[in-house]
C-alpha positions in Angstrom: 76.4 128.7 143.5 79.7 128.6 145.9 80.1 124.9 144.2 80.1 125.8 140.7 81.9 128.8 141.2 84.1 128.6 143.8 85.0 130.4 147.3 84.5 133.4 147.8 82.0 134.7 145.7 80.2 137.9 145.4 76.2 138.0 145.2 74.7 141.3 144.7 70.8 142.1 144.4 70.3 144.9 141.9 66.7 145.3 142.6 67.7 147.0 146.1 69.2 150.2 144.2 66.0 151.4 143.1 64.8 151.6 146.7 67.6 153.4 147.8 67.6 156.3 144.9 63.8 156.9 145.9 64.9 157.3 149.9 66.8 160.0 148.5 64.8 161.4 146.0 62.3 161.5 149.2 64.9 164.0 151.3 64.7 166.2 147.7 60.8 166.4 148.1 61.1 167.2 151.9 62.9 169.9 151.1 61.7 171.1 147.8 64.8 170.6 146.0 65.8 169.4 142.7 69.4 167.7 141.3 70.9 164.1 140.2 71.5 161.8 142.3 74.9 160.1 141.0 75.9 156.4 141.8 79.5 156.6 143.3 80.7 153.6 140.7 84.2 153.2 142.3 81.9 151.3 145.6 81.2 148.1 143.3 82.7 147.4 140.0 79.4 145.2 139.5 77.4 145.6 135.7 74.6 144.8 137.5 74.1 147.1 139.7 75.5 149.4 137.4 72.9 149.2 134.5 70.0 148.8 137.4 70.9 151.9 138.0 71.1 153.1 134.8 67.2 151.9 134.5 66.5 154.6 137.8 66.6 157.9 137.7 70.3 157.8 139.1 73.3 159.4 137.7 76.9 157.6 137.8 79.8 159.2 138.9 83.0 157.6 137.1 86.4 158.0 138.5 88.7 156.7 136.3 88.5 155.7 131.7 87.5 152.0 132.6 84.9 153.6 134.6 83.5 156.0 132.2 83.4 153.4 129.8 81.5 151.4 131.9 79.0 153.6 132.4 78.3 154.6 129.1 78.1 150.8 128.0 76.2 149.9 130.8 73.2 152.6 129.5 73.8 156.0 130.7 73.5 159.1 128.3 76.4 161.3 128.8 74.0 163.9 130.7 73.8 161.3 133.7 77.8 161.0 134.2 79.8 162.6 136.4 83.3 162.6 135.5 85.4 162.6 139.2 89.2 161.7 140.7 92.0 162.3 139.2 92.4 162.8 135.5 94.9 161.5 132.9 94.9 162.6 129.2 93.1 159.4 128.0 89.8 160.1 130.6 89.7 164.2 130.1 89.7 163.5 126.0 86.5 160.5 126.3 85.0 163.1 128.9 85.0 165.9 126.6 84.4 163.9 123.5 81.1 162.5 125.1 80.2 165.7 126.6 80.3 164.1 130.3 80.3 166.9 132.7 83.9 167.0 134.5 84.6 167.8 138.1 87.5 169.4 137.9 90.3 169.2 140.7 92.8 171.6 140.2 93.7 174.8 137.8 96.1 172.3 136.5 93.4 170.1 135.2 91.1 173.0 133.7 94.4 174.3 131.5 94.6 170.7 130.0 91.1 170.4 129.4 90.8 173.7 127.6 93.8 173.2 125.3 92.5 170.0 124.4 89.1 171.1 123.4 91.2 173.9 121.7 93.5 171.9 119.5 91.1 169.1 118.8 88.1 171.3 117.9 86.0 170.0 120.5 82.4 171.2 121.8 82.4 172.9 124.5 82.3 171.2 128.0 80.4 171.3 131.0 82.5 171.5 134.1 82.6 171.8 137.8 85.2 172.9 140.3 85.8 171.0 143.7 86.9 172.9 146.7 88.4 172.3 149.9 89.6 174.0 152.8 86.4 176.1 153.9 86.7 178.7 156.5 83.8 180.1 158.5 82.9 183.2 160.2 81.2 181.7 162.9 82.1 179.3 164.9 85.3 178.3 164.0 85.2 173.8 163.0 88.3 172.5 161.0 88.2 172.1 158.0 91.0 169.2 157.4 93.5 169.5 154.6 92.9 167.4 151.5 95.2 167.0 148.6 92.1 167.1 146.1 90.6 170.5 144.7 91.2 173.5 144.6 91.5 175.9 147.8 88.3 177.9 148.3 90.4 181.3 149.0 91.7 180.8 145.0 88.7 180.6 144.0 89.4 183.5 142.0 92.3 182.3 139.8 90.3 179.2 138.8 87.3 181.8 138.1 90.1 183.8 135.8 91.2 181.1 133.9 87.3 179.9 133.5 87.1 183.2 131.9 89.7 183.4 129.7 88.9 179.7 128.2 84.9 180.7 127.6 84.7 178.8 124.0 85.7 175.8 125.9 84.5 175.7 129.2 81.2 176.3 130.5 80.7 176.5 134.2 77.6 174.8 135.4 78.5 174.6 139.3 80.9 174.0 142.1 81.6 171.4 144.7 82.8 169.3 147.8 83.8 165.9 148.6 84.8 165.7 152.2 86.1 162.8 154.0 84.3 162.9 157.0 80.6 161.9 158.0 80.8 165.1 160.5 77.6 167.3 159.9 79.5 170.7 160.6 82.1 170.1 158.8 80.1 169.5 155.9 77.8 172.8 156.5 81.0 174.9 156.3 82.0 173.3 153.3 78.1 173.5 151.7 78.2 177.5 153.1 81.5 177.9 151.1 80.2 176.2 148.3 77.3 179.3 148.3 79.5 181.8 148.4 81.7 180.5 145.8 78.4 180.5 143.7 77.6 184.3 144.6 81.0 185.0 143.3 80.3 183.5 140.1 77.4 185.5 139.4 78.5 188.6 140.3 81.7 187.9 137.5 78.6 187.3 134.6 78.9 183.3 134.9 75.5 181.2 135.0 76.2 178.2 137.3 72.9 176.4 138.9 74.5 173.4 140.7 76.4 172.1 143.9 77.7 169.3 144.4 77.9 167.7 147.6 79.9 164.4 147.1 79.0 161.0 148.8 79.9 160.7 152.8 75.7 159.5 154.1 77.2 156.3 155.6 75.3 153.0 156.4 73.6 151.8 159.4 75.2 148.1 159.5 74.1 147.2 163.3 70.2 147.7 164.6 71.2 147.5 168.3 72.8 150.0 169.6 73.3 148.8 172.5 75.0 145.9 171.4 77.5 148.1 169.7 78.0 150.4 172.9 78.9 146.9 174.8 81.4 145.5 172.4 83.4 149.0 172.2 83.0 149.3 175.9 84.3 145.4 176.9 87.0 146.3 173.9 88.5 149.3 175.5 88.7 147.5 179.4 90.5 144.4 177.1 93.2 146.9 176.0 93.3 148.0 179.3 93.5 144.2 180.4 90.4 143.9 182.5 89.1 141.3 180.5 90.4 138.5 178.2 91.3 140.3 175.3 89.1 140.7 172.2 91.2 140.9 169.1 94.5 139.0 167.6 97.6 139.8 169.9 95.7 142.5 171.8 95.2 144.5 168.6 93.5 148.1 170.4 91.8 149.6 166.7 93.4 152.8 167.7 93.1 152.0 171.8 96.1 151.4 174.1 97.4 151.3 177.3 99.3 153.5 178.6 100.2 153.3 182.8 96.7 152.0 183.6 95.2 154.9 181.3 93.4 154.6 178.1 94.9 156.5 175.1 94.4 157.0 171.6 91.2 157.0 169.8 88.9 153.8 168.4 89.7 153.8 164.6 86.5 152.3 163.3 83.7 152.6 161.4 80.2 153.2 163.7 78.9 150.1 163.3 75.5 151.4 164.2 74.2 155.1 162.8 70.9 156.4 164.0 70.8 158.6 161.1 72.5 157.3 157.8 72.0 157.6 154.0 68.7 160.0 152.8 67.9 160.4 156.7 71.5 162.2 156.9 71.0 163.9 153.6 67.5 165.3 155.2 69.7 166.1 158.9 72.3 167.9 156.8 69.9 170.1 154.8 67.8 170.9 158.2 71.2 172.1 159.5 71.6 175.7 159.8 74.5 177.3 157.9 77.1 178.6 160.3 77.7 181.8 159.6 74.2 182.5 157.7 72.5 180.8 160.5 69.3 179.4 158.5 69.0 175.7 157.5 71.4 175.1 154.2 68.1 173.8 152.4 66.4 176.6 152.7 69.6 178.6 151.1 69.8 176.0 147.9 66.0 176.9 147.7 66.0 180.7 148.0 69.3 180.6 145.4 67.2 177.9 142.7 70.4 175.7 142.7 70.0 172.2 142.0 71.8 169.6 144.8 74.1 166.7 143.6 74.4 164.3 145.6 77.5 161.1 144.9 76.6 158.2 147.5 78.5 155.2 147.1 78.0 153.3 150.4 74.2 154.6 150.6 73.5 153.7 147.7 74.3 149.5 147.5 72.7 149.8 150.9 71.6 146.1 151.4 72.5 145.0 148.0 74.8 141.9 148.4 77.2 140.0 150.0 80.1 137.9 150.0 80.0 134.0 150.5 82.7 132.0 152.1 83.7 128.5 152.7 85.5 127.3 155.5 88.6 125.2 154.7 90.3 124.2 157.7 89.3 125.0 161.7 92.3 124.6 164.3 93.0 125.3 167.7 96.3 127.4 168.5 97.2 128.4 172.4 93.3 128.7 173.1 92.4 130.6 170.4 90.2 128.8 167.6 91.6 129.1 164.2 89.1 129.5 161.0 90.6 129.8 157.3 88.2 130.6 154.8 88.7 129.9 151.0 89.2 133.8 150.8 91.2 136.9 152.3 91.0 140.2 153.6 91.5 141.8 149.9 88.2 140.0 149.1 86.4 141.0 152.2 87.7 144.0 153.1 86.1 144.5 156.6 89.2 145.5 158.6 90.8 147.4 155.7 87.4 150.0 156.2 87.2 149.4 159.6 83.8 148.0 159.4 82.4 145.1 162.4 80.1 142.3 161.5 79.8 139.9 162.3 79.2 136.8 159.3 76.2 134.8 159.0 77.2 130.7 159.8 75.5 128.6 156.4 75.8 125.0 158.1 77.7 122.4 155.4 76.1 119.2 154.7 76.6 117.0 157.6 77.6 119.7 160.0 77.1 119.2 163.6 76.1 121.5 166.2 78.8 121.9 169.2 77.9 125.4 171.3 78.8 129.1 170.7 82.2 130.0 170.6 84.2 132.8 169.7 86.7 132.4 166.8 89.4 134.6 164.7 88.6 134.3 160.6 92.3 133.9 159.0 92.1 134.6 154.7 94.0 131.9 152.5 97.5 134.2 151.9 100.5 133.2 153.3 100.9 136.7 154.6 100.7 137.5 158.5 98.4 140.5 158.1 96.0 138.3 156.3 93.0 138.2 159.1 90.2 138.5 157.7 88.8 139.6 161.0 91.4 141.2 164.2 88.2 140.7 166.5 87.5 137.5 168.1 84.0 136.6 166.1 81.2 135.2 168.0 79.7 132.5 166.3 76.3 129.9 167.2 79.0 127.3 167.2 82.2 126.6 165.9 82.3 126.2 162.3 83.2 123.6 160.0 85.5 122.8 156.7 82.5 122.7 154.0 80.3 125.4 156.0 79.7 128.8 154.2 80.1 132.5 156.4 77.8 134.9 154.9 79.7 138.4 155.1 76.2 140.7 154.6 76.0 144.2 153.3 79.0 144.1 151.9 78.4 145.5 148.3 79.7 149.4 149.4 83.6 149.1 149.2 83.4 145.6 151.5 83.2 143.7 148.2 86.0 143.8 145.7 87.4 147.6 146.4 90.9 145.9 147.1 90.1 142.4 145.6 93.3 141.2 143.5 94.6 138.2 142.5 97.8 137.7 144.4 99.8 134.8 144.8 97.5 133.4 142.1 94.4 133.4 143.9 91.1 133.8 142.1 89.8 137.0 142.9 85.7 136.3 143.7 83.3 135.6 140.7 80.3 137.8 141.1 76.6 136.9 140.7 73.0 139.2 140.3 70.8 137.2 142.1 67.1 138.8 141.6 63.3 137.9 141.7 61.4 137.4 138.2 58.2 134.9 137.9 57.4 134.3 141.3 60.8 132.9 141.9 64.5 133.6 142.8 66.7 133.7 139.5 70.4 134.4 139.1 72.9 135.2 136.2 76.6 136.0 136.1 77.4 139.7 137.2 78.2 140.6 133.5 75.3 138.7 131.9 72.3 140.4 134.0 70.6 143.3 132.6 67.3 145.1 134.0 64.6 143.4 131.6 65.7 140.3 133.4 63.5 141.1 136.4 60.9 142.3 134.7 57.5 140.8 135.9 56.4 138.2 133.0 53.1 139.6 131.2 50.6 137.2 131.3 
């Protein structure tokens, strides 16, 4: 595949989504809840994957026009979409014309969206508000500022003008989307989110939903161990105990200060005990802070339905990005690998994310030892390292060998893929198992009754 269509190139496996909408749906049954479970669409721009989910039970949450396009021509009815992010005129009218529901950000937005249903005789549309900034009565955890939705102490403005626009908009729930994988953080917001609720009833309104956005994280490493050691023999190279780690002593967040060890490690936890449904399930099982009983058991006793929008959780496992090498040197001890490919195409340090890449030996390739190696992309830009970290490789690689960069299909992929300086940007492939064999197609030519099993 890499020789017909070039370096780097993007394989996803669309069968893996189905597997990881049923883990969640699994955490619903635990807990005797019911809601969607919406694909985060902005993680992968894949058709694939896309309209496998559209053949599961899964939702999609669009954040942009192109996206809600995609989604509806990829299979989903308009009662499985989620309209998200910011909103211009162009995506609010094709929301509201399809009858999508819309998450709605700001006050600012829900005036918009009710003059336009207004003027252009629209039906009426289904929304929800976001919130932010949760406080608690309890213990008191912070609740960081975001600069998306609306304020959870004006609440009641929003609920006003809600109100006042009732032939337009019809409120069906509220929620949260917090950038953070920190579980009491989360059970402030999901607490506020409850009380929010009980407000709405007690003004006449008939909301049955919260949404909880996306935030369940992956587990990329098995070992823990082996994580604990690399971010252990990482902080004593900042410190200069050790020969250093990364590209000109590059700390992720670490430094040295006087013999002392400041600043925090800026990366994604390679290795989570408890990621995807399982964190779902540990959130739920968490006991509200000021309410003090588990936040299930409240969405139970209330009737609401939980949404959920994973992104990362979701393409758990379901592809990866291919590599070639194109040139291996040696610079001032350091060994030197450029890959037909760069950090916009595998965007491991741009999300802070450590793995390490599978080595796919070449034809005629040659074993020569382990050795530990910096991955430099194709752009004649300094910042273009694919990897900061020294990578630790069987042996050192060679031009014509392939690195396998696994797991990569949540946000690794093509989040920030572009074609600068005239490079490609990576093709994309569905690779998936029909007949008793491995099969692929292009991204944009696969659709679900491809991997049907034949009928005899």
């Amino acid at each position: 595949m890499v020789d017909g269509l070039g370096s780097p190139l993007n394989v996803v496996l669309p069968q893996r989504a189905g597997e990881n909408v049923a883990r969640f749906r699994t955490a619903y049954r635990k807990h005797r809840l019911s809601g969607r479970i919406y694909f985060a669409h902005k993680a992968n721009r894949s058709s694939a994957l896309l309209r496998e989910f559209a053949a599961t039970e899964a939702g999609a949450d669009v954040a942009s026009l192109g996206e809600l396009q995609h989604a509806l021509a990829s299979g989903f009815p308009p009662d499985r979409i989620m309209a998200t992010g910011p909103k211009d005129r162009e995506y609010l009218w094709l929301a509201a014309r399809t009858g999508v529901i819309v998450n709605a950000d700001s006050a600012e937005e829900l005036r918009e969206l009710a003059a336009m249903v207004a003027a252009r005789g629209l039906p009426r549309v289904r929304i929800m508000v976001r919130l932010s900034r949760f406080e608690t009565s309890g213990v008191r955890v912070q609740s960081r500022r975001s600069r998306f939705g609306v304020p959870a102490a004006a609440l009641a403005g929003v609920l006003d003008l809600i109100a006042a626009s009732g032939d337009a908009l019809e409120l069906v729930g509220v929620a949260y989307h917090l950038d953070t994988v920190e579980v009491r953080e989360k059970a402030v917001a999901l607490e506020g989110c409850l009380a929010a609720l009980d407000e709405c009833r007690e003004r006449g309104m008939r909301p049955w939903s919260l949404d909880i956005g996306g935030g369940f994280g992956v587990n990329y490493l098995a070992d823990a161990g082996e994580w604990e050691r690399y971010t252990s023999e990482l902080a004593q190279a900042v410190l200069g105990n050790r020969p250093p780690l990364t590209w000109d002593g590059h700390g992720y967040g670490l430094r040295a200060e006087g013999g002392t060890l400041r600043g925090a490690l800026a990366v994604y936890a390679a290795h989570r005990p408890v990621a995807g449904a399982d964190y779902l399930d540990r959130l739920l099982g968490t006991d509200a802070p000021g309410l003090r009983r588990p936040l299930g058991e409240l969405l139970l006793d209330h009737m609401y339905d939980l949404d959920v929008e994973p992104g990362r959780a979701l393409l758990d496992q379901c592809g990866l990005v291919l590599a070639r090498v194109v040139e291996v040197r040696e610079d001032g001890g350091d060994t030197l690998v450029r890959l037909a490919g760069n950090a916009r195409d595998i965007g491991l340090e741009e999300h802070g994310v450590l793995m390490d890449p599978v080595l796919v030996p070449g034809k005629g390739s040659s074993g020569n030892g382990a050795a530990g190696v910096f991955l430099l992309g194709n752009l004649c830009l300094e910042s273009d390292l694919i990897t900061r970290r020294k990578v630790f490789l069987p042996r050192i690689p060679e031009p014509g060998d392939l690195l396998a960069f696994v797991n990569t299909a949540g946000y690794l992929m093509d989040f920030t893929a572009t074609e600068a300086l005239h490079q490609p940007a990576a093709r994309k492939v569905a690779v998936y198992h029909a007949g008793g064999t491995w099969q692929w197609r292009l991204d944009e030519n696969y659709w679900p009754v491809h991997a049907q099993p034949e009928v005899p």
